[in-house]
N, C-alpha and C positions, 0 to 999 in steps of 0.2 A: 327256697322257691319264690320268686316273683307271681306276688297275692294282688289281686285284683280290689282296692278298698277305698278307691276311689266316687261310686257312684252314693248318691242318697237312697237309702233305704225306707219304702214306705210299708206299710200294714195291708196288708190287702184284702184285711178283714172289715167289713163295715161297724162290728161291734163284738162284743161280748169274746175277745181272745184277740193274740197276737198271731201272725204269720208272716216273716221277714223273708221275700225271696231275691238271693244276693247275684241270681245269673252267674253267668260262666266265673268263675275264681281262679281259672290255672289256664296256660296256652293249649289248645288242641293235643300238640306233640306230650305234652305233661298229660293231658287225661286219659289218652293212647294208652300209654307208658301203662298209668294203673290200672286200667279195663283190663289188660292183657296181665298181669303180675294178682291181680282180682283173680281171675276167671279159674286161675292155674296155680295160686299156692292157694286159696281157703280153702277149709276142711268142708268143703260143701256136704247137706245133708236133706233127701225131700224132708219137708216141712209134714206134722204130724197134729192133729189137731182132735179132739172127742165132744164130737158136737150130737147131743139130744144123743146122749149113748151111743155113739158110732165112732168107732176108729177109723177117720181119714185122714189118708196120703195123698197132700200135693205135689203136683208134679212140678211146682215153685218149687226152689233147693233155699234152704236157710243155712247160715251159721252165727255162733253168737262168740264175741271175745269180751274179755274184759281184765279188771283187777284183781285175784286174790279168789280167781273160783265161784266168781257172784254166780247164783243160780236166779236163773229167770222161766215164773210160771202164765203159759198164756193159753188157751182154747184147752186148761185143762191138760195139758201137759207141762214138764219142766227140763228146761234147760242149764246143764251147768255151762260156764266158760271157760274158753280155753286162753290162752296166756296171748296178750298182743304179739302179732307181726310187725316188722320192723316201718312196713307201708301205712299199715292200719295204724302206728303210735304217729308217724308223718301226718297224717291224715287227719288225725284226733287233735295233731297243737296245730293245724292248718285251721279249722272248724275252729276250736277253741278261741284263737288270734283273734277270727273274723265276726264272732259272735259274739265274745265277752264273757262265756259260759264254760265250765270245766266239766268236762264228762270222764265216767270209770269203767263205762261200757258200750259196746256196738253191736244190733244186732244187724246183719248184713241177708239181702234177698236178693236170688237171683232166679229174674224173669229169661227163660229160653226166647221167648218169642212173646209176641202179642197174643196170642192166645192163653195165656195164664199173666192173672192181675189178681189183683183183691178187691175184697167186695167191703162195702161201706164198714166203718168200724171206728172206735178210739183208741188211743195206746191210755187208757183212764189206770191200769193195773194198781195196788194197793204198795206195788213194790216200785213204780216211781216217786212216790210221792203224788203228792196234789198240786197243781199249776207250775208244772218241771218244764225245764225247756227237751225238745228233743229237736235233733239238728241232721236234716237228711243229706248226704252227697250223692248225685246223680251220676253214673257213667254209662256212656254203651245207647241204646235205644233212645230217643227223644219220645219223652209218654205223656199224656196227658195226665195231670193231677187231679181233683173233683174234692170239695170242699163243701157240706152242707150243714145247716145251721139246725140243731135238733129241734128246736121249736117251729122258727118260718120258714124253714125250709128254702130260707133262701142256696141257689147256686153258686161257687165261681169255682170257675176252671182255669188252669195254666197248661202250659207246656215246660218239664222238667229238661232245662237242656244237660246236653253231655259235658259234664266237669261245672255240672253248677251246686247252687247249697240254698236249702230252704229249710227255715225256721221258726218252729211252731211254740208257742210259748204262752203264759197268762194263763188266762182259763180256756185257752184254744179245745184241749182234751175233754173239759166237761160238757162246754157247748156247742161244739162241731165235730162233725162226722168225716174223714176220710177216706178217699178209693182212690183206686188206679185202675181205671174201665181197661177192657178188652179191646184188641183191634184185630183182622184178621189183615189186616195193611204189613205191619209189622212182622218182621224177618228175621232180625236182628236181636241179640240178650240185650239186656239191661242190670244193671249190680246198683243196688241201693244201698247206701249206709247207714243205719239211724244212728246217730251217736245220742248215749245216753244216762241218765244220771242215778243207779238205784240206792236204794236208804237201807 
């Protein structure tokens, strides 16, 4: 596949973490191709979480792959993984190339519409490690991003375009927060990839 690795990559963090956002990395026709091979072979599953004693189901669909059955635990539930897709290993030395960083897992989210997002959070887990890189591929819906600084609370926001790759890394996890606001503009799914590295 013709990789996009021509532009300079800057930090779009003022401090305290890295985030490298590399813009579109595949032609249109190429991110097509996976939104629709996405949508239609992962083993999609709502998303299940136990927060303050409650068992809630989102109406976000998760799924998680990886190497060797890794189990991933998050909101108090746990996931095992299931065995790479021939698109999803495509996708992982794509990332891999473009970033410098070798990942053994992905969890992958898929937004129906702009009315289901996520609400501020870290991926901080015990089972990535401490300042791991994690590397998102974007297809489907253009979303906005939201980035806040735990302390000053400083903002920034992007726009996630369709067949792009953004990359959080340093101590991004410990000292920033991440979302993906709601829109009710939005029509359209969106398929997220985090690729990821667990210990």
């Amino acid at each position: 596949m013709q990789i996009n690795k021509s532009q300079h990559i800057t930090n779009l963090l003022p401090y305290d973490g890295i985030v490298n956002y590399y813009g579109k990395v595949m032609p249109v026709d190429k991110a097509n191709h996976y939104l629709d091979t996405l949508l239609n072979t992962i083993q999609w599953k709502n998303d299940e979480a136990i927060i303050f004693g409650r068992h809630i189901i989102t109406k976000r669909k998760v799924a998680w792959y990886g190497d060797e059955g890794y189990s991933y635990t998050y909101s108090n539930t746990t996931k095992q993984a299931l065995p790479w897709t021939k698109e999803l290993l495509e996708l992982k030395s794509l990332t891999e190339e473009l970033c410098g960083d070798k990942f053994n897992s992905c969890l992958l989210n898929l937004y129906h519409d702009g009315n289901e997002g996520m609400a501020w959070h870290s991926d901080d887990e015990k089972s990535l490690g401490k300042n791991t890189s994690i590397a998102s591929l974007s297809f489907g819906a253009e979303r906005k991003f939201g980035l806040k600084h735990r302390l000053s609370k400083e903002p920034i926001g992007l726009i996630l375009e369709h067949g792009s790759l953004l990359v959080m890394k340093g101590a991004t996890q410990t000292n920033w927060l991440h979302s993906l606001p709601k829109s009710t503009k939005i029509k359209t799914p969106r398929v997220n990839l985090t690729f990821r590295t667990m210990i």
